[in-house]
N, C-alpha and C positions, 0 to 999 in steps of 0.2 A: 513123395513127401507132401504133407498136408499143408495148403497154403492158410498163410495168417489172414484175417479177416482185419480190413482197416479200423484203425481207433473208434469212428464213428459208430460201425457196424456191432463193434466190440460193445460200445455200451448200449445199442437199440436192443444188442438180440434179447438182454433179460426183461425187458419191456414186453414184450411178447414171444416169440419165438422160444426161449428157453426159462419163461418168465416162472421163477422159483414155486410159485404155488398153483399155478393152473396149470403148469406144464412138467415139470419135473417133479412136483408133490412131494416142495421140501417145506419144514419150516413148520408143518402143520399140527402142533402143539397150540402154538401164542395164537395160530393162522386162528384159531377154534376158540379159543380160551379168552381173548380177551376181547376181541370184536364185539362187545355188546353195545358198541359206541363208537362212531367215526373219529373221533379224538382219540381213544383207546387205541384204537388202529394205527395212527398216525405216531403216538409218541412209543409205542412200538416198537414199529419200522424205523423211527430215526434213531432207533436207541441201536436197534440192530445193523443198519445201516452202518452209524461210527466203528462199533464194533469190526464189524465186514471191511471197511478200507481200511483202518490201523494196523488191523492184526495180517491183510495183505500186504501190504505197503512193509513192515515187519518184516515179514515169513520171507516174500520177494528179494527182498535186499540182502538178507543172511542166508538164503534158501541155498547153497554151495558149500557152506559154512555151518550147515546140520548137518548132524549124518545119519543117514536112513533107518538106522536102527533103531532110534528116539526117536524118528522127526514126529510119530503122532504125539507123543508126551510133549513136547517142544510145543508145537502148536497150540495146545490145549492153554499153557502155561501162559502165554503171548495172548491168547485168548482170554483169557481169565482175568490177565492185569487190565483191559482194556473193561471188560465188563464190570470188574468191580470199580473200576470210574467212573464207569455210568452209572452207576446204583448208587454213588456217595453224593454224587453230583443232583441226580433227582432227588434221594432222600433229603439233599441241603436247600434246593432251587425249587423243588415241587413237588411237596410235603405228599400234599393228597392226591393227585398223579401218580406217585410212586407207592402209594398204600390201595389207590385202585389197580395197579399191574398186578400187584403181590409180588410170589415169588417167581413169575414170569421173566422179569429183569434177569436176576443171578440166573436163569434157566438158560439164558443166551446162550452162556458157556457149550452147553450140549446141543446145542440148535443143529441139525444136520446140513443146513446152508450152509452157515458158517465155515465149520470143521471140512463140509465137502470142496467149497471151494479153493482151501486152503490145499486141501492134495492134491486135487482135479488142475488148479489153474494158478495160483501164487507160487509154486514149489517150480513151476516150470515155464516161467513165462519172467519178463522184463518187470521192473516195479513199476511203470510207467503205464504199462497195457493191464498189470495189477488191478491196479487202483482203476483205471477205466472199466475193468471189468464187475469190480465191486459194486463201484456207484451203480454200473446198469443194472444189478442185478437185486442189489436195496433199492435204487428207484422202484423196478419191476415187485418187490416186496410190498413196496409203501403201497402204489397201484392197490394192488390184490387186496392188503389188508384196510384202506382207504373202505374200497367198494362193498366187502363185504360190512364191514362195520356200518357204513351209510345206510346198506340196506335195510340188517337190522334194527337200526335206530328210524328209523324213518317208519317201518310195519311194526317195531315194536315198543315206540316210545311218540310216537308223531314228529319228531323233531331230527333235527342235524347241526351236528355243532353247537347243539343246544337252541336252533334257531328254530319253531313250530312250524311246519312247513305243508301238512297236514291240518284240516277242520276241525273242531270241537267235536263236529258229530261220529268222525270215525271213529271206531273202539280198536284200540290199537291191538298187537294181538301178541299174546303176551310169554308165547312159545318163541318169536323170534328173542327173545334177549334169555333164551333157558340156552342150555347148551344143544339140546332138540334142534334149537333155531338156526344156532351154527353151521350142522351136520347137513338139513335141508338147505339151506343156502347157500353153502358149497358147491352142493350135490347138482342144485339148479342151474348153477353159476358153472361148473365144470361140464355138465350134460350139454349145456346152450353151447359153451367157448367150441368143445368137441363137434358138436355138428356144422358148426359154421365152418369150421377149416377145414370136416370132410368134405363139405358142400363146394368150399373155393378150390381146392384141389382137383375135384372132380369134373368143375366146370370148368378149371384151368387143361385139363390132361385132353377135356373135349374139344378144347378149342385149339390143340396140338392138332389132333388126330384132323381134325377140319380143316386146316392149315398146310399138314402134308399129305394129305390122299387125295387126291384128284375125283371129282362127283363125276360119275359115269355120264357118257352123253345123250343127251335123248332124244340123236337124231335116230330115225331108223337104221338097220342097217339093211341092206336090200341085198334078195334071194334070188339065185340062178334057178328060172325052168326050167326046168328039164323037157 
């Protein structure tokens, strides 16, 4: 039987370890689409984020009380009421925020996060480790889409959060805020994450192997004359 991983662990792993966009390569629509701005990124991920712990928190609690035959329509629907709050809510609260998403917001619905965690982990798990799993996993979203967005606003606009963080005299470069700019930044950003964790793994596995083999001795060992 597979053991549970405690509360804590529950929400670190989507931070890294199972972190929806550098690891699992979910999400990666908005991940692409709207990152031309670290703000962009940020209200995002919070949108998706609320979505992700209601619709668990939901699923979780009734998850015995659907029956399998429906349960992906079921979900979708649970999914949908929550998204469409969020899309009345920005269109009310933040007019132009929600007309820079576009139709990204209502795309939540179909998000492959979303919906997978819903089968993968809400449908079988306590509402309690749910919801712990959710946040980790929207943290671990925000993270991703945070950084990418930063990136490209930073190479391709000089600024961050609107803040010029960058010299007058750099020419910003104007392929990162194309959708171009997304692809390579990913691509960078997924290449670099990748090596680094083969690298710790591999120096982790050496320093096993050095730990239980014994280094030969280098005393002599001394020969009978004959």
């Amino acid at each position: 039987m597979k053991t549970k991983l405690t509360l804590s662990k529950e929400y670190i792993k989507g931070l890294w370890e199972n972190n929806p966009v550098f690891k699992q390569v979910l999400g990666m629509c908005p991940a692409l689409a709207v990152t031309v701005s670290a703000l962009n990124g940020i209200a995002m991920a919070l949108a998706t984020t609320f979505v992700l712990v209601f619709s668990s928190l939901i699923i979780s609690t009734f998850r015995k009380l659907i029956p399998s035959q429906v349960r992906i329509a079921a979900y979708i629907l649970i999914i949908a009421t929550f998204v469409t709050l969020v899309d009345l809510i920005m269109k009310a609260q933040f007019p132009s925020l929600s007309k820079e998403l576009g139709p990204y917001i209502p795309l939540i619905v179909v998000n492959c996060l979303i919906l997978g965690r819903q089968e993968a982990f809400s449908s079988k798990n306590t509402v309690f480790r749910s919801v712990v799993d959710a946040l980790g996993m929207g943290t671990g979203f925000l993270i991703a889409l945070f950084v990418l967005g930063g990136i490209r606003e930073i190479l391709g606009s000089r600024t961050i959060l609107g803040l010029q963080v960058l010299p007058d005299f750099y020419e910003p470069w104007l392929i990162m805020i194309l959708p171009a700019g997304a692809f390579l930044t990913l691509g960078f950003l997924m290449g670099f994450l990748n090596t680094y964790t083969e690298r710790k793994k591999r120096l982790e596995r050496e320093a096993i192997l050095k730990k239980h083999i014994k280094p030969i001795s280098d005393t002599p060992i001394n020969t009978v004359e004959a």
